[in-house]
N, C-alpha and C positions, 0 to 999 in steps of 0.2 A: 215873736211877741212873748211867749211861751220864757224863752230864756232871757229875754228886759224884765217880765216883770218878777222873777224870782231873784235877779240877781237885787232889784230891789227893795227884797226881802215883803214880798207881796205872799197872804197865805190864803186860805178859804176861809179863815177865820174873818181875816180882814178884809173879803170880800162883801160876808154878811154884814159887819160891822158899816159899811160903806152903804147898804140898803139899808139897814137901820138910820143913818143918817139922813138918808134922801129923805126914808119916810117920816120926819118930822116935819118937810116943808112940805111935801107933795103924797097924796094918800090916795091919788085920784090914778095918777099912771102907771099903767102895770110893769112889772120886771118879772124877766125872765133870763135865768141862767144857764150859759152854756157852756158844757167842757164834757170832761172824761169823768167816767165812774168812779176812777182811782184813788181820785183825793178826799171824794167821798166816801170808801169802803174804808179810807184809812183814819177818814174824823169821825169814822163810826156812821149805819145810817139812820136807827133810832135819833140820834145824838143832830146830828145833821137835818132830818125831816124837823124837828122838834126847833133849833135854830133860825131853820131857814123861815120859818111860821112866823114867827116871833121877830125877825127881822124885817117881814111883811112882803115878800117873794111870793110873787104870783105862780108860776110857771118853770120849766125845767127842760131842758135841750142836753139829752145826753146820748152823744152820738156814736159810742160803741158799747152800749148796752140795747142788741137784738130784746123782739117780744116775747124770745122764747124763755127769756129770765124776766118776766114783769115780778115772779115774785121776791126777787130781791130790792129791787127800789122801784118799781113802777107802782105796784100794787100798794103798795102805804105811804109812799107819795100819793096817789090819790086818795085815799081813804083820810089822808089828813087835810084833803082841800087844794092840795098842788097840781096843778094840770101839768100831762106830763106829755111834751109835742114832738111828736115823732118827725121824723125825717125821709123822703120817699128821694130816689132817684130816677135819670131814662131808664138804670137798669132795672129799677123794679116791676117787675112783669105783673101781668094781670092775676098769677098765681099765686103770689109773693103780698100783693098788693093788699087784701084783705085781712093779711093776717098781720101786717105793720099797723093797720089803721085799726086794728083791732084793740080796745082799751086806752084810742089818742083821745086827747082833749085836749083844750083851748085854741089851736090852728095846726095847721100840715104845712112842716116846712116843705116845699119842693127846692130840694138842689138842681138847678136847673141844666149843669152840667157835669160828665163824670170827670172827678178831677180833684188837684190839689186847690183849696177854698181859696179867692181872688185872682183863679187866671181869667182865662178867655171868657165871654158872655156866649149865653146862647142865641139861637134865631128868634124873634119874637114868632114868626110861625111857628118853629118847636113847644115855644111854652104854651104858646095858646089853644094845641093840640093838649097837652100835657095837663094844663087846667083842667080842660074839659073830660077830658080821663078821670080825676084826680074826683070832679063834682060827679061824678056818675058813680061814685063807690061811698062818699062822704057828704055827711052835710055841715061839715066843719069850714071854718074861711081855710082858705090857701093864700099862704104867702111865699112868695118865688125870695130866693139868694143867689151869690155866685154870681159875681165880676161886677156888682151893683155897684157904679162912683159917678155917675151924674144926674144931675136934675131930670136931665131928656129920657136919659136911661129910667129913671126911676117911675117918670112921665108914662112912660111906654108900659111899664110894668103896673102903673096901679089901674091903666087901663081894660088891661085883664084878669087880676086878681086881686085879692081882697088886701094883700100889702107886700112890702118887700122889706128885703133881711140884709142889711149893710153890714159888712165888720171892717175886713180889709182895708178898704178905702180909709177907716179911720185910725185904723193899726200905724197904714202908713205914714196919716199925718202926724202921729206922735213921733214915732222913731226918725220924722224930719226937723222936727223942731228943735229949738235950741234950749227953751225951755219951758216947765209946766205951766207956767201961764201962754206962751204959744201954743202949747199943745192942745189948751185948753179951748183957749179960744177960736183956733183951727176948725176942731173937733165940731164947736157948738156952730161955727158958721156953716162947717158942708152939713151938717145934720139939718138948718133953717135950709139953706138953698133943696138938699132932697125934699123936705115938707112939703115946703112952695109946690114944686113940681108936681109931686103928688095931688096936694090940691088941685091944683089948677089944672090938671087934667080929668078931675071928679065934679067941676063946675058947670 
């Protein structure tokens, strides 16, 4: 995905610019961005925090930046209003555990399996051990990720936590399509069909 969307000369620039655009019809739904620190340290993070505001970015998922550098961009990312959502694993032990969740805000992703992001699912008894782990250190929502692609699945997963975290599944249906209006349209139907689920098992 990573090398699709640069070869189509996709930047961070034009990432924000893309949330600026949403935010002219919709003001209401939150966004939250996810990648690497890198393209960040390199458009500047003053420069960057200050952007991302103003482009109306709720939130930040940056998942090789540890809390033992919050004061490089965690610390004024929040201080300008950006919740900054940390990332917890199975591996993360009960030691480990307080000091990730130390300085999270807006939700706690749980990766619910250790691995490369869209293989295998976990057990729903793993995660719903894992929840309850997860509410006994935080009182932030948890939302579970990792091998999330159906309704049922999704079903399953808002029955224990507060939401779930798709990419994969919709990575895939781009890079099948044949073009941006399939891709598009793909994209917006599995996104209705997980909703539903989700509803419909919070009814």
């Amino acid at each position: 995905a990573n090398i699709r969307s640069l070869k189509n000369g996709q930047t961070l620039a034009k990432t924000l610019q893309m949330v600026s655009e949403f935010r002219q019809d919709n003001q209401q739904t939150p966004v939250v961005l996810m990648g690497y620190f890198n393209p960040i340290h390199h458009y500047g993070v003053p420069r960057f925090i200050e952007d991302a505001k103003t482009a109306g970015v709720d939130g930040l998922i940056i998942v090789d930046l540890p809390p033992e550098h919050n004061d490089m961009f965690c610390d004024p990312a929040q201080a300008a209003g950006l919740d900054f959502i940390r990332l917890t694993t199975p591996t993360t032990d009960d030691l480990r555990l307080p000091k990730v969740l130390d300085n999270s805000s807006g939700f706690v992703y749980y990766v619910s399996v250790a691995g490369v992001t869209g293989g295998s699912s976990a057990t729903m008894e793993h995660i719903e051990e894992a929840v309850a782990r997860l509410r006994r250190h935080t009182e932030l929502p948890v939302c579970i990720g990792f091998g999330i692609r159906t309704p049922e699945h999704a079903a399953n997963i808002a029955r224990l936590a507060d939401g779930a975290v798709v990419g994969s599944a919709f990575v895939d249906l781009i890079e099948q399509a044949t073009s941006p209006d399939q891709a598009v349209e793909g994209v917006l139907a599995r996104c209705r069909a997980l909703a539903d689920g989700i509803h419909h098992a919070r009814e």
